[in-house]
SEZA-83621 format. One record per residue: residue in one letter; x, z, y of N, C-alpha, C in turn. Coordinates in Angstrom, 1 decimal, padded with zeros to 4 digits. Example, Ala and Ser with C-alpha at 12.3 -4.5 7.8 and 13.67 -1.06 7.14 Angstrom:
% residues 2
A,013.2,007.8,-005.7,012.3,007.8,-004.5,013.2,007.8,-003.3
S,012.8,007.1,-002.2,013.7,007.1,-001.1,012.9,007.9,000.0
% end
This chain:
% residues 261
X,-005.0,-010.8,-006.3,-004.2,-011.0,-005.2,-004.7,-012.3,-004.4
X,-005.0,-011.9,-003.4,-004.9,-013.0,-002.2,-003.9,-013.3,-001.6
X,-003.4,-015.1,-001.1,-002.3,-015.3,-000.1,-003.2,-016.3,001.1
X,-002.6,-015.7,001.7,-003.3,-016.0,003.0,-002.2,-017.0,004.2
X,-002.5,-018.1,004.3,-001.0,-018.7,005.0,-001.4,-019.0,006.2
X,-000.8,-018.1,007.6,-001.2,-019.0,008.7,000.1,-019.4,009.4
X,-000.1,-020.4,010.7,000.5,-021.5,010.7,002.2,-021.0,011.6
X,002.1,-019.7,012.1,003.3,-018.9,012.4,003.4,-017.6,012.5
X,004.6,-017.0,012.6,005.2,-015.5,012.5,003.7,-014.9,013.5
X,003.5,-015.3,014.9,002.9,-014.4,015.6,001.3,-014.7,015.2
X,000.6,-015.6,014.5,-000.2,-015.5,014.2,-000.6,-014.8,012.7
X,000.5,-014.7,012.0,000.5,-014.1,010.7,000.0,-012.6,011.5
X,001.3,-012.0,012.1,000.9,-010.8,012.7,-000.1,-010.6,013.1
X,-000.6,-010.6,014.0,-002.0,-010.9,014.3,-003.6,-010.7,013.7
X,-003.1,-011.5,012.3,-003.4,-011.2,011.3,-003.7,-009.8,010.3
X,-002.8,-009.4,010.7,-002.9,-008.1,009.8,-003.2,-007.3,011.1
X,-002.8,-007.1,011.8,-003.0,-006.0,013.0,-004.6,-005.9,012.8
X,-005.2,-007.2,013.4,-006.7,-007.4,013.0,-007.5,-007.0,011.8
X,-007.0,-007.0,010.0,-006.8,-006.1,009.5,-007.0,-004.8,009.6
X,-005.8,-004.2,010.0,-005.9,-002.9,010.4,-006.8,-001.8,011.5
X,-007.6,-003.2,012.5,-007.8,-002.6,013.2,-009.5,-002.8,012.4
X,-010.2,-003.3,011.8,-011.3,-003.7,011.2,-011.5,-002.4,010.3
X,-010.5,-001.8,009.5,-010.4,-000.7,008.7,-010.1,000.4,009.3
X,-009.6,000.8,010.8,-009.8,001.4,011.2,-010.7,002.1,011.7
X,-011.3,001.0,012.4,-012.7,001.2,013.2,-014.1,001.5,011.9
X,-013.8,000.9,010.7,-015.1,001.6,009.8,-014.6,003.1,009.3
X,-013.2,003.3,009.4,-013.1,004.5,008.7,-012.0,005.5,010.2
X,-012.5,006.1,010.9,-011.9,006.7,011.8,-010.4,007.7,011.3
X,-010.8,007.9,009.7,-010.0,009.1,009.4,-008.9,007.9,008.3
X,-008.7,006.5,008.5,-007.9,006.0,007.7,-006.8,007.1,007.4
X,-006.0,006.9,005.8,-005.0,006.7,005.6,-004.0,006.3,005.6
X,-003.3,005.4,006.6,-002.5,004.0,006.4,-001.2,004.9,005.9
X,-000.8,003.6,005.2,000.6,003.7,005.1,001.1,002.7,005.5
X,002.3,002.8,006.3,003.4,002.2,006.9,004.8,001.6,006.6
X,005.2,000.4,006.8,006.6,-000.4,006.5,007.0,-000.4,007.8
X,008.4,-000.5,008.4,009.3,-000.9,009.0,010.1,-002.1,008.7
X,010.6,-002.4,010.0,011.7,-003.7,009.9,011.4,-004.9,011.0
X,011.9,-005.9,010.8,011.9,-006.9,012.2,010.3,-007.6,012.5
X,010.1,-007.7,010.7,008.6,-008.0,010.9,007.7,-007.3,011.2
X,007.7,-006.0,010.7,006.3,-005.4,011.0,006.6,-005.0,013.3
X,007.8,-005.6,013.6,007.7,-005.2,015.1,006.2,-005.8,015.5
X,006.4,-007.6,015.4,004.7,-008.0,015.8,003.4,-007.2,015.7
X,003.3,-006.6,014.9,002.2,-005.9,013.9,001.8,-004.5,014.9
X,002.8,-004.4,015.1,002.8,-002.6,016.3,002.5,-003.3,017.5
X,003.3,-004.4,018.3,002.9,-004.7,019.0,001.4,-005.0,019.9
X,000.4,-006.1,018.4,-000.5,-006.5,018.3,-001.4,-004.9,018.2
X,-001.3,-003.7,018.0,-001.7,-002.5,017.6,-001.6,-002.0,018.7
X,-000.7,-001.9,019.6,-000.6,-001.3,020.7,-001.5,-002.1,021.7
X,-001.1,-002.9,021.9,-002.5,-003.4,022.9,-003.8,-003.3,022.4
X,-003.9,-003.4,021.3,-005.6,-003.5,020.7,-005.9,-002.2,021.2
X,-005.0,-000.9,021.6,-005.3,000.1,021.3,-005.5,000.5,023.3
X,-004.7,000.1,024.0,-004.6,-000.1,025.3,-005.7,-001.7,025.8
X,-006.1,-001.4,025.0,-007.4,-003.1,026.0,-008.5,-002.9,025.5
X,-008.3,-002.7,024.0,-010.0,-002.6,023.2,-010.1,-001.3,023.0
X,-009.6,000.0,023.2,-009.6,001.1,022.8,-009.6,001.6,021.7
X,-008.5,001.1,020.7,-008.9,001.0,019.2,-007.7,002.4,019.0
X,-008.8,003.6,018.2,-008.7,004.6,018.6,-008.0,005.0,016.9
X,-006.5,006.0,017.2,-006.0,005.8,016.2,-006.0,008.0,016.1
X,-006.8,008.3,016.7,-006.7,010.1,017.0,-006.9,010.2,015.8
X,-007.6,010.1,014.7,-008.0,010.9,013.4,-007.5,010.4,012.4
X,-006.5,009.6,012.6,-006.1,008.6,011.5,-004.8,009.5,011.3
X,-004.1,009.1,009.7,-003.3,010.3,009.1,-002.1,009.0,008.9
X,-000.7,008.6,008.7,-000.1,007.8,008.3,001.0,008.3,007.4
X,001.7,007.5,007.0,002.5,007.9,005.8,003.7,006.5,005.3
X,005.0,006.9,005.9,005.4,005.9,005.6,006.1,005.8,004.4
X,006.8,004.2,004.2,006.9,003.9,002.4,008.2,004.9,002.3
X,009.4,005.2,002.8,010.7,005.3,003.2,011.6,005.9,004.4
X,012.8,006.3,003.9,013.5,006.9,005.0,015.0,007.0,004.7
X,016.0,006.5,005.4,017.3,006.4,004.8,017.6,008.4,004.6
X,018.8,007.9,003.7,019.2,009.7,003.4,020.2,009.7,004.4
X,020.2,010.8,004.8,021.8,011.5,005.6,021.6,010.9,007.0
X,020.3,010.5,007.6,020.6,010.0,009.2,018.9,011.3,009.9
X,019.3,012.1,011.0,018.3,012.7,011.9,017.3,012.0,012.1
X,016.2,012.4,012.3,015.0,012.2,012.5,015.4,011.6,014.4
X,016.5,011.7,014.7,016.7,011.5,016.3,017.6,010.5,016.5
X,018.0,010.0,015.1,019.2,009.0,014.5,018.3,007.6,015.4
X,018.9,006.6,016.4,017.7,005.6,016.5,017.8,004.6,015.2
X,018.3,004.8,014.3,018.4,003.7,013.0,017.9,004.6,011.6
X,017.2,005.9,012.4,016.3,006.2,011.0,014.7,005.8,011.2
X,013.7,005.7,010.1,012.9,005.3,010.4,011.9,005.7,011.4
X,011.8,007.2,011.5,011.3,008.0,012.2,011.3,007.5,013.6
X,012.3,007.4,013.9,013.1,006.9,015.7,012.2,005.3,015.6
X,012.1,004.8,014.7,011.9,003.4,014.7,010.3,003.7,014.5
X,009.4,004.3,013.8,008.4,004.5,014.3,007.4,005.3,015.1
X,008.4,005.8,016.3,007.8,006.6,017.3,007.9,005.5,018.4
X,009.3,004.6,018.2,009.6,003.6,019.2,008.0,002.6,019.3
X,008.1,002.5,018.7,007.4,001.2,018.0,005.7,001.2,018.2
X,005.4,002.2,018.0,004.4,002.6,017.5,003.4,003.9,017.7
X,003.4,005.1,017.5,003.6,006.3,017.5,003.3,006.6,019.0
X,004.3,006.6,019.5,004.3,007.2,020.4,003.2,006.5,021.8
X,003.0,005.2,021.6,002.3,004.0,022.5,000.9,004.6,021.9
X,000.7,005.2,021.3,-001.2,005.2,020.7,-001.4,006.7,020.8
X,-002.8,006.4,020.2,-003.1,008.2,020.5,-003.0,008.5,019.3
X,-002.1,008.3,018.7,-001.7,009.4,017.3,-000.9,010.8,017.6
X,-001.8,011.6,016.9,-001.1,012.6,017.0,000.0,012.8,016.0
X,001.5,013.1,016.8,002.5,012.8,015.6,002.5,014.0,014.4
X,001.8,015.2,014.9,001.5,016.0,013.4,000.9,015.3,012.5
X,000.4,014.4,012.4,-000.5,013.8,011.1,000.5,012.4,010.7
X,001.7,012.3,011.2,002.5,011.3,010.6,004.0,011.8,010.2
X,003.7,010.9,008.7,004.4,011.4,007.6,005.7,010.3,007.6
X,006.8,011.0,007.3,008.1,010.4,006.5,009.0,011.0,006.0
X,009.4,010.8,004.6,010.4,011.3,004.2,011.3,012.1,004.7
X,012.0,013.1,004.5,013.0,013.8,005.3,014.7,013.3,004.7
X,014.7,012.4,005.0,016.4,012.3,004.9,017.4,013.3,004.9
X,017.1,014.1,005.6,018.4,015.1,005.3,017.9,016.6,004.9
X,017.0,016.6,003.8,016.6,017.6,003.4,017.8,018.0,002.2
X,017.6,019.5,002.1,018.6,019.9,001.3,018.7,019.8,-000.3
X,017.9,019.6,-000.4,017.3,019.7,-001.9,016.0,018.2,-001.9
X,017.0,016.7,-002.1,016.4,015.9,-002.1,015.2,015.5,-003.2
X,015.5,015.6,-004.7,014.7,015.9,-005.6,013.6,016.7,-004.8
X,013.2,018.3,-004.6,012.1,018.3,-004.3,011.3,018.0,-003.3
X,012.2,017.4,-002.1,011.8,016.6,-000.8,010.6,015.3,-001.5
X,011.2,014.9,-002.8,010.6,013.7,-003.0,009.1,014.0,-003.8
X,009.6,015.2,-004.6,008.1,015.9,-005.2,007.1,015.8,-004.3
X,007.6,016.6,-002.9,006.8,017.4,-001.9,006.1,016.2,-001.2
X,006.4,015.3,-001.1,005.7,013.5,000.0,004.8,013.0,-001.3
X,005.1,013.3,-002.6,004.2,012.6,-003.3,003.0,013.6,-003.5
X,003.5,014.8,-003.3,002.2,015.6,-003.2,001.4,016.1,-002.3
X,001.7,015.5,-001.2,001.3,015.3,000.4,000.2,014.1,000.1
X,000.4,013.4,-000.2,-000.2,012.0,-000.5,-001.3,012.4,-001.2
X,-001.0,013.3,-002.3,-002.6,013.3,-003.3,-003.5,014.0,-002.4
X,-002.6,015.2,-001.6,-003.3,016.0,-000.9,-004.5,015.4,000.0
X,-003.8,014.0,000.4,-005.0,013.9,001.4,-005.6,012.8,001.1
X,-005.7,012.7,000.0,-006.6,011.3,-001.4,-006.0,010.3,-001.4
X,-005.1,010.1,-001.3,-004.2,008.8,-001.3,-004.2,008.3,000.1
X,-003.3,006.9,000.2,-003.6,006.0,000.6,-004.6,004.9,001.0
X,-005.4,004.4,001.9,-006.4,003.5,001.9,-006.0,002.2,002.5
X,-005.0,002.1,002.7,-004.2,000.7,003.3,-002.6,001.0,003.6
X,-002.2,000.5,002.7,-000.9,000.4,002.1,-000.5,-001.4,003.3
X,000.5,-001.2,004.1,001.2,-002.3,005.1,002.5,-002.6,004.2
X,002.9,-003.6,003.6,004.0,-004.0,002.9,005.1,-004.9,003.5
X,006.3,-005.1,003.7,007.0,-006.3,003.6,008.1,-006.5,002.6
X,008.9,-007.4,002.7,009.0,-007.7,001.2,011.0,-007.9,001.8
X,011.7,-007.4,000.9,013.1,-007.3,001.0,013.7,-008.6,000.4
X,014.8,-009.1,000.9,015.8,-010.4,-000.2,015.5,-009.9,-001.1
X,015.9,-008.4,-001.7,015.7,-008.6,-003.4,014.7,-008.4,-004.2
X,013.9,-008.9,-003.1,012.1,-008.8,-003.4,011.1,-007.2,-003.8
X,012.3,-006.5,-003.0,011.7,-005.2,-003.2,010.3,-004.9,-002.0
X,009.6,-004.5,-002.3,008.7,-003.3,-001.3,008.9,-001.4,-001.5
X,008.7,-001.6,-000.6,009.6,000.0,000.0,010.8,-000.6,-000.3
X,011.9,000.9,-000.7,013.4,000.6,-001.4,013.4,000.4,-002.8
X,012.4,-000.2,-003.4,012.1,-000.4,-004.9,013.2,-001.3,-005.1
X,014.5,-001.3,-005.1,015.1,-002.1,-005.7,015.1,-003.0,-007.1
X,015.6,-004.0,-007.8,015.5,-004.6,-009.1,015.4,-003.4,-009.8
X,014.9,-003.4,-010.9,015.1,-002.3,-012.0,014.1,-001.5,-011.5
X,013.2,-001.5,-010.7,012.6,-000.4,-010.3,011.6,000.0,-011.1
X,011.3,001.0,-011.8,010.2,001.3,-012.9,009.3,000.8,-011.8
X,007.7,000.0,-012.8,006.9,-000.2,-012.3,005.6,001.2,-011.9
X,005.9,002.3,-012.7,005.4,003.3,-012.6,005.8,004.5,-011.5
X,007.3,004.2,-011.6,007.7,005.4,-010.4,007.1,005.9,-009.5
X,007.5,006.8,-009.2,007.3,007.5,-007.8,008.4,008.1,-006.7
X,007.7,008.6,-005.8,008.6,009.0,-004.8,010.3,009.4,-005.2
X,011.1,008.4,-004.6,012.9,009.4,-005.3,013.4,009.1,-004.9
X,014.6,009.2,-004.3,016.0,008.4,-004.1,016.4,006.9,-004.6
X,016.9,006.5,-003.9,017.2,005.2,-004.5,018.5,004.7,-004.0
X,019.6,004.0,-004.5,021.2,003.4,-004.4,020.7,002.0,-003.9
X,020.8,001.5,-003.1,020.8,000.2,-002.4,021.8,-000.7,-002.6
X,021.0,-001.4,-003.0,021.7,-002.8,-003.6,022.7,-003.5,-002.4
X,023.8,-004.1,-002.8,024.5,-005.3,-001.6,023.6,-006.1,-001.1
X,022.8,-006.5,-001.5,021.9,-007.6,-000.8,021.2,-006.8,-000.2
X,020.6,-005.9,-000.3,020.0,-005.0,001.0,020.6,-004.5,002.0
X,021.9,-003.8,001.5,023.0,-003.4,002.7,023.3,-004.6,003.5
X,023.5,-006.0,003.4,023.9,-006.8,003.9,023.0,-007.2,004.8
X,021.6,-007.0,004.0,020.1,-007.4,004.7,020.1,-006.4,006.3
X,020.5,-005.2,006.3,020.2,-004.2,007.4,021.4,-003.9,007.7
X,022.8,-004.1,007.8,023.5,-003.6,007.8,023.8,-004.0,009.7
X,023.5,-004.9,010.2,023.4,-005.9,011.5,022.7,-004.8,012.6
X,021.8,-003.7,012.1,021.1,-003.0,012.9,022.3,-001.6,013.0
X,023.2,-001.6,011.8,024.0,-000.2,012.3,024.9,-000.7,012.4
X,025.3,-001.8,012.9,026.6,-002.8,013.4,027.6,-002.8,012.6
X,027.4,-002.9,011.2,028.4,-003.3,009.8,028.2,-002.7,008.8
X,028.2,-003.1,007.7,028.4,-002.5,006.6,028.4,-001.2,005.9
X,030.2,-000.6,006.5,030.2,000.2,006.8,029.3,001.4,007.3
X,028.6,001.2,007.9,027.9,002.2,008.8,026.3,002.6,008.5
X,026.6,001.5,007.2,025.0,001.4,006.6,024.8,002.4,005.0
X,023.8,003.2,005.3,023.5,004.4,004.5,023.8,003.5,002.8
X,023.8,004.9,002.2,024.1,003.9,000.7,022.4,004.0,000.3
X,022.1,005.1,000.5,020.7,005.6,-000.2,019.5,005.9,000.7
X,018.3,005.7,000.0,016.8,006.8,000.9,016.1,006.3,-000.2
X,015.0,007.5,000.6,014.0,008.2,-000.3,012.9,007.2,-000.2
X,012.4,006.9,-000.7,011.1,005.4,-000.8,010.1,006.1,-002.2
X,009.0,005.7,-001.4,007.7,005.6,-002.2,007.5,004.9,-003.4
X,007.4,005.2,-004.7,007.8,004.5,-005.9,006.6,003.5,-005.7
X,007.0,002.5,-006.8,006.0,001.2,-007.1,004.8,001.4,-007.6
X,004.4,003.0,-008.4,003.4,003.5,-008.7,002.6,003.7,-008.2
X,003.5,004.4,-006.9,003.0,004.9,-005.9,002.5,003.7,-004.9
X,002.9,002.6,-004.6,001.9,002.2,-003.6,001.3,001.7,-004.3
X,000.9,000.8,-005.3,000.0,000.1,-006.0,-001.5,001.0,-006.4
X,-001.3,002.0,-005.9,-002.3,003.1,-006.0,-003.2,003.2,-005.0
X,-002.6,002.5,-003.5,-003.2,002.5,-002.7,-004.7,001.9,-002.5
X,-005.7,002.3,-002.2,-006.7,001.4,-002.5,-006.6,000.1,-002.0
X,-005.9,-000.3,-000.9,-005.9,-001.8,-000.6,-004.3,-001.7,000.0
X,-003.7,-002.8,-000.7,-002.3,-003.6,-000.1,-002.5,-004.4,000.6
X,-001.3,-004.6,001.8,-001.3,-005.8,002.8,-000.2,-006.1,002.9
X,000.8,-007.2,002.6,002.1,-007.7,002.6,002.3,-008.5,003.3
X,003.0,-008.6,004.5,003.5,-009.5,005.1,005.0,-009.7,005.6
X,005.0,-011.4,005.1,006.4,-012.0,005.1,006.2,-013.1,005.6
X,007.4,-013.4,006.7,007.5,-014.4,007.7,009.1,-015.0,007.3
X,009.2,-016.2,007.9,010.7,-016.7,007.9,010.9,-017.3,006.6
X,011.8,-018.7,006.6,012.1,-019.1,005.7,013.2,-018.3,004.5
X,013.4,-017.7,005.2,014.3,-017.0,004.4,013.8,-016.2,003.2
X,012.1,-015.9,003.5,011.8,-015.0,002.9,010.8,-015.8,002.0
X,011.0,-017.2,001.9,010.5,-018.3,000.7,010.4,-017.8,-000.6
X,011.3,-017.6,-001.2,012.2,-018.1,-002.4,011.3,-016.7,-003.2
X,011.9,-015.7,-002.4,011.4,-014.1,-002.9,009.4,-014.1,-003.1
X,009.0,-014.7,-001.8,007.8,-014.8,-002.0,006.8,-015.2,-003.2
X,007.7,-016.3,-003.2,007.1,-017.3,-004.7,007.5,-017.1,-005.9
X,008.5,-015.8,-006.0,009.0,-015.0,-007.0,007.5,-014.1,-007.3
X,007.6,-013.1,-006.2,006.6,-012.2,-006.3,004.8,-012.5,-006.7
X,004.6,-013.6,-005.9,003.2,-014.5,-006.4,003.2,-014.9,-007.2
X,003.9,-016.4,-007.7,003.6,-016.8,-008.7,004.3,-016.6,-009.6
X,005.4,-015.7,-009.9,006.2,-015.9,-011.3,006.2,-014.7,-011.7
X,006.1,-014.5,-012.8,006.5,-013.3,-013.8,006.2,-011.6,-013.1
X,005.7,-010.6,-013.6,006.0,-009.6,-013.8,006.4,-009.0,-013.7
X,007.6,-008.5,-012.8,009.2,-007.8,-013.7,009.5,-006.8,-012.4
X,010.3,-005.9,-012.8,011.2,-005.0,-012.3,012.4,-005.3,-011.8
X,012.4,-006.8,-011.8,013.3,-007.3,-010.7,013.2,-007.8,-009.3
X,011.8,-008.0,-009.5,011.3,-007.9,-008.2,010.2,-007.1,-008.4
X,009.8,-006.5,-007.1,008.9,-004.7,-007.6,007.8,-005.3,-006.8
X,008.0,-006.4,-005.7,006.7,-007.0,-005.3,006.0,-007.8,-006.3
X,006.2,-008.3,-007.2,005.5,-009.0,-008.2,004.9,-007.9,-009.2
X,005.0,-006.0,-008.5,003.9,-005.8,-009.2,002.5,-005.4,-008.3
X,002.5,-006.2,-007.4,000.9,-006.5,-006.6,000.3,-006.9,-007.3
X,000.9,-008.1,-008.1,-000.2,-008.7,-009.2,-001.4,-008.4,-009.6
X,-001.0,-006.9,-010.2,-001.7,-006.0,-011.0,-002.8,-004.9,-009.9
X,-002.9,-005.1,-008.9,-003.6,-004.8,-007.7,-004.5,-005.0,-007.6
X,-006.1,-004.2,-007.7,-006.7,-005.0,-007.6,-007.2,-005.5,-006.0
X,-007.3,-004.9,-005.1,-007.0,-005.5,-003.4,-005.5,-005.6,-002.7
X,-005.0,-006.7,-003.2,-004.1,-007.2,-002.4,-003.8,-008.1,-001.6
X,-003.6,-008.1,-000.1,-003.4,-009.8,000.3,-002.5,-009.9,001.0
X,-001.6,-011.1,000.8,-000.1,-011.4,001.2,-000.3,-012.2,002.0
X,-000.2,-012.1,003.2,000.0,-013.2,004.6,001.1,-013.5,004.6
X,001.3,-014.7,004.9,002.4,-015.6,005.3,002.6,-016.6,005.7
X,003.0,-017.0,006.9,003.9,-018.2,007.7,004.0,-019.2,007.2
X,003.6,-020.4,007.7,004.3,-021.7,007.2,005.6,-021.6,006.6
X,006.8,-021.1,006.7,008.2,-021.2,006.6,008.2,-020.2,005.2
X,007.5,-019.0,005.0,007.6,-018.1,004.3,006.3,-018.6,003.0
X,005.8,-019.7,003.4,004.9,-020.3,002.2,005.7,-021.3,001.2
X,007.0,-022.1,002.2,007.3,-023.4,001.9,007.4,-023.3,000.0
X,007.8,-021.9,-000.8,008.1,-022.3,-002.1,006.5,-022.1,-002.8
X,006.0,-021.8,-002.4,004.2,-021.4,-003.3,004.5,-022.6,-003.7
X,002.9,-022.5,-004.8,003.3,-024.2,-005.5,001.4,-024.6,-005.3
X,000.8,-023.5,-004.8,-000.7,-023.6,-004.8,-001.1,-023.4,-003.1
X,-000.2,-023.7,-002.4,-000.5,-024.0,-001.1,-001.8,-024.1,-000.6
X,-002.6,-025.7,-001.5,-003.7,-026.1,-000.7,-004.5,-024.8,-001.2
X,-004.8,-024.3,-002.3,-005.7,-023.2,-002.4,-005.8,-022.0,-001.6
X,-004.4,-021.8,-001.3,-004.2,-020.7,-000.7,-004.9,-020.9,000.9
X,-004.6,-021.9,001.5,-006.0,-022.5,002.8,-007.0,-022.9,002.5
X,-007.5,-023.0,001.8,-009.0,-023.3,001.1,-009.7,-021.9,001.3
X,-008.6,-020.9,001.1,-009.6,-019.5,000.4,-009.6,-019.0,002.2
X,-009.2,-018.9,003.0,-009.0,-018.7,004.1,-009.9,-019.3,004.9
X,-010.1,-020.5,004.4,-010.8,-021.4,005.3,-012.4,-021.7,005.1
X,-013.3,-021.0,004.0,-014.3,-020.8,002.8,-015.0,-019.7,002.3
X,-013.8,-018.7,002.2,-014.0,-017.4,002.1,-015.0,-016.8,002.8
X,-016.0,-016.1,002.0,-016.9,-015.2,003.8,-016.3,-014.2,003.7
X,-015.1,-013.4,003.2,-014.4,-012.3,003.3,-013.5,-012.8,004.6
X,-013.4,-013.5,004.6,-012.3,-014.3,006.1,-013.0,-015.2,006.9
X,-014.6,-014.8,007.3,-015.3,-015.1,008.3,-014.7,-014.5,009.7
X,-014.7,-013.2,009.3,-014.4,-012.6,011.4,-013.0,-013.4,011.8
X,-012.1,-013.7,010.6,-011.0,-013.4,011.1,-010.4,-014.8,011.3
X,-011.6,-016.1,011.4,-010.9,-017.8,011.3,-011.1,-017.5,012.6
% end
């Protein structure tokens, strides 16, 4: 694992966009897989212009995202689908046959979740896995307890997550209990992870997931075991690391992070 700290939210983004746009351009037929939420908006943003100025061409590329709440339309604007055609999708030249997400309101959820994991082998995995990281230190909906092996299934959302999104369906109330998320097995399979977390809020979790322990209480601390992972993050979203100076050292030194000083 690599952490990568730059000096704010819009340069972190930035950050990965450029990422994504470097593994794009050597591999026309990427893989990506995709996160949603307030952070990854920068990330599309910086994607859409690259894509509208530099012509960074996204026609052959296949995506696949981590998650999808259960029981909301694909036309729902607070399911993910709506959120990544907004965002993303629809601004580029992706063709939306080649992008993937869970089906929330499929009838027979169990084999909805078979069917996305076997979508995924079908087209050799993953080759860039986009991550961000939840209060309860989950990636995807890996809640606490989340086998480190799982795969694609249903998952019950914790209060701290309900609480975390519930602002986007205007209360509590109105916020799904459940969705279908790509197990922990399942992205760490990816050939290369990218996690980004901004805001101080998202301190405490970070320094969970990097430097401390192992566990299934937080499902981001199994990047660990990764072997290409790198976690960008914000001044605000560094403040708890305890290896700070190294973590700019390797950024600053690195010739893997020559194009991108």
């Amino acid at each position: 694992m690599e952490v990568i700290i730059q000096p704010s939210k819009e340069a972190a983004a930035a950050l990965v966009s450029r990422i994504i746009s470097k593994e794009l351009r050597g591999n026309p037929h990427l893989i990506l897989g995709l996160a949603t939420g307030s952070t990854m908006e920068r990330v599309y943003r910086h994607l859409v212009q690259m894509h509208r100025e530099e012509h960074l061409d996204f026609s052959l590329c296949t995506t696949f995202n981590l998650d999808e709440y259960v029981g909301l339309m694909p036309s729902d604007p607070n399911s993910y689908r709506h959120y990544m055609n907004h965002h993303l999708f629809r601004s580029v030249n992706l063709d939306l046959r080649n992008t993937h997400l869970p089906n929330g309101m499929a009838e027979n959820l169990e084999a909805e979740c078979q069917h996305y994991e076997a979508l995924i082998k079908r087209f050799g995995g993953i080759d860039l896995q986009l991550l961000g990281i939840g209060k309860a230190g989950h990636i995807g909906f890996n809640e606490p307890l989340s086998a480190l092996r799982s795969r694609t299934r249903v998952k019950a959302l914790t209060p701290t997550t309900i609480k975390q999104n519930a602002p986007f369906f205007g209360g509590e109330e109105h916020m799904p209990r459940r969705a279908i998320t790509m197990g922990v097995g399942t992205i760490i399979e990816a050939r290369r992870c990218v996690l980004l977390a901004t805001g101080d809020s998202k301190a405490q979790v970070v320094a969970q997931a990097v430097e401390g322990p192992i566990t299934s209480m937080v499902s981001a601390s199994a990047l660990q075991l990764h072997a290409r992972c790198t976690v960008i993050v914000d001044e605000e979203a560094a403040a708890d690391l305890k290896e700070k100076d190294y973590y700019r050292w390797i950024f600053e030194n690195e010739p893997d992070w020559q194009d991108y000083r």
